[in-house]
TIDOVEX-450220 format. One line per 4 residues: number of its first residue (from 1); their letters; for each residue x, y, z of N, C-alpha, C, O. Coordinates in steps of 0.02 Angstrom, whole numbers. Atoms other than C-alpha are relative to their C-alpha. Example, Ala and Ser with C-alpha at 12.3 -4.5 7.8 and 13.67 -1.06 7.14 Angstrom:
BEGIN
1	AS	45,-59,0,615,-225,390,45,60,0,97,59,33; -42,-59,-3,684,-53,357,-39,55,37,-14,110,45
This chain:
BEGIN
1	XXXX	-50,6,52,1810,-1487,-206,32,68,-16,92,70,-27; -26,-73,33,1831,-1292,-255,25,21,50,69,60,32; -20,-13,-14,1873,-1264,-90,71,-34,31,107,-7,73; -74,34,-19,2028,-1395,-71,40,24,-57,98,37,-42
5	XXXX	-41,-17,32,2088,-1341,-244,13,104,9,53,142,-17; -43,-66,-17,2092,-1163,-175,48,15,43,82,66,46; -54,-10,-43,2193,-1192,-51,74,-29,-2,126,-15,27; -68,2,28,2311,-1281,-142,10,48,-34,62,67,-8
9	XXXX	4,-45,29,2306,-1150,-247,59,70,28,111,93,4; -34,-38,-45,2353,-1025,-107,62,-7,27,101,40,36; -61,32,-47,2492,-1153,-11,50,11,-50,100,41,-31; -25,-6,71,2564,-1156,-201,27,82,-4,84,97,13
13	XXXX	-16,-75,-10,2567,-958,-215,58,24,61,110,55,51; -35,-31,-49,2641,-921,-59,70,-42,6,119,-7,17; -70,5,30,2793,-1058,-91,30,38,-20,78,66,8; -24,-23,30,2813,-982,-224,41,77,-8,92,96,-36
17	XXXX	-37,-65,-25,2834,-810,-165,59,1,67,103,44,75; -51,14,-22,2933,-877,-35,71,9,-26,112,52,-11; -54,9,50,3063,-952,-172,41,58,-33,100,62,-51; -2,-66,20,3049,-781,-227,44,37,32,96,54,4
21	XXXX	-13,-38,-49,3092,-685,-74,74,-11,6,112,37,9; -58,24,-1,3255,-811,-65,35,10,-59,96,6,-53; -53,5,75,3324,-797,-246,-4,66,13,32,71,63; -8,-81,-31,3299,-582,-218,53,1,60,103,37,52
25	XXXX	-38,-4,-47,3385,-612,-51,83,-5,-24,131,34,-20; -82,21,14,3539,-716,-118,15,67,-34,51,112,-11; -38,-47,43,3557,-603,-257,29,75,31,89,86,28; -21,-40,-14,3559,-438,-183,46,-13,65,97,21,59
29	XXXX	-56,6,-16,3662,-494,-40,68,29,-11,99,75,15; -73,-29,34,3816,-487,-140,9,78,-5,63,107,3; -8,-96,9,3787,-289,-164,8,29,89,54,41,128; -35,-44,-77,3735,-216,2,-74,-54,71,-127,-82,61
33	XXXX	47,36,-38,3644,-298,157,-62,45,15,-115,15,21; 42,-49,-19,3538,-132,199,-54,-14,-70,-114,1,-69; 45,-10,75,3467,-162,7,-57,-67,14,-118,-61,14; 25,60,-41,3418,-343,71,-47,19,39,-102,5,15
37	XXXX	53,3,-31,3315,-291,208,-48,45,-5,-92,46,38; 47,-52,38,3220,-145,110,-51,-54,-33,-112,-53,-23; 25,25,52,3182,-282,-24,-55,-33,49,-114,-16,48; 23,20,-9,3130,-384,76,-81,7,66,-128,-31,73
41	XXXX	46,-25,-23,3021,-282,201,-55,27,-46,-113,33,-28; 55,-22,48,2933,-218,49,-45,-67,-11,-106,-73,-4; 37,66,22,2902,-404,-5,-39,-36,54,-96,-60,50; 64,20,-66,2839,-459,164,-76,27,-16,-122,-7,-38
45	XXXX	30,-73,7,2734,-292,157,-51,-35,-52,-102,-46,-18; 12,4,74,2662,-352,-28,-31,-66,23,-87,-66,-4; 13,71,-19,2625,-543,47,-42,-7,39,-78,-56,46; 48,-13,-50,2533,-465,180,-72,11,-15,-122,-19,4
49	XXXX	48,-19,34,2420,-379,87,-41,-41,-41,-102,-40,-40; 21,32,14,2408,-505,-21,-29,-46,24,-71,-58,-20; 27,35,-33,2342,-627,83,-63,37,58,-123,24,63; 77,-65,-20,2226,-499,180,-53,-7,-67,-113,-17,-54
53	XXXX	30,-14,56,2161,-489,-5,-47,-83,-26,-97,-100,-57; 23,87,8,2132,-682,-11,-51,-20,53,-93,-65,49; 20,32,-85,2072,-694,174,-63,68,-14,-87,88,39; 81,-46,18,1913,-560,107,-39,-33,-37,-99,-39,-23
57	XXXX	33,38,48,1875,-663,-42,-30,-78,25,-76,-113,4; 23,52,-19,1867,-802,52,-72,7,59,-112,-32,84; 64,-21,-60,1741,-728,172,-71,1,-43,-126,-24,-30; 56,-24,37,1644,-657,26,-32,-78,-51,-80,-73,-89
């Protein structure tokens, strides 16, 4: 049970930062495209980690 609601949990999270990634995208768009793929290499970057960080806990 604790481990199906963690993984909704997780599938949920990472949508969500998805959703994220896309509303940041649209928006800066409009300014400059170089700003776009900073943002969003950081946010990859940040998603990565994060999930590295998930994928330990789950070990432990």
């Amino acid at each position: 049970m604790k481990k199906s609601l963690y993984k909704c949990a997780k599938n949920a999270t990472t949508i969500i930062l998805i959703i994220i990634i896309f509303m940041v995208d649209i928006q800066t768009m409009y300014f400059t495209r170089t700003r776009v793929k900073c943002i969003t290499k950081e946010l990859f970057i940040q998603i990565c980690m994060d999930m590295e960080i998930i994928g330990k806990m789950k070990r432990n």
